[in-house]
C-alpha positions, 0 to 999 in steps of 0.5 A: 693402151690405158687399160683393157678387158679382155673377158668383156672386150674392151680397150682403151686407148689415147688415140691410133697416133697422129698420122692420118690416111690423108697426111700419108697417102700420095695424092699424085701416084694413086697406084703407090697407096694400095698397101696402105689400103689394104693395111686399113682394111685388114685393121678393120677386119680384124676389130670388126671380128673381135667384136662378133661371137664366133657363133655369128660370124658370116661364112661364104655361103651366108654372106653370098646370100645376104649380098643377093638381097642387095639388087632384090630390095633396091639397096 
């Protein structure tokens, strides 16, 4: 990490290292990747809600509703 601003919400870094999904996961046993996945979504996660005011994160109920708009428009 370069530096961070953690009133504004910024960070910078000089890169997440050079290993690549691609590089690790083990294209002849499929079933063996699930923890890396599952690490990759959790990382996801957790950026994606440090970047939403709590105000506006989606609750159950919510994102059930917008879900069931998917089929209505088409989407």
């Amino acid at each position: 990490m370069l530096a961070w601003d953690e009133p504004l919400g910024f960070m910078l870094l000089t890169d997440l290292g050079n290993k690549t999904m691609m590089r690790v996961i083990d294209k002849d046993n499929p079933g063996a990747n699930l923890p890396l996945y599952l690490q990759a979504v959790d990382a996801l996660i957790t950026w994606q809600l440090s970047s939403i005011p709590m105000c506006c994160r989606l609750d159950e109920a919510l994102l059930r509703r917008r879900l069931e708009l998917f089929p209505e428009y088409g989407i």
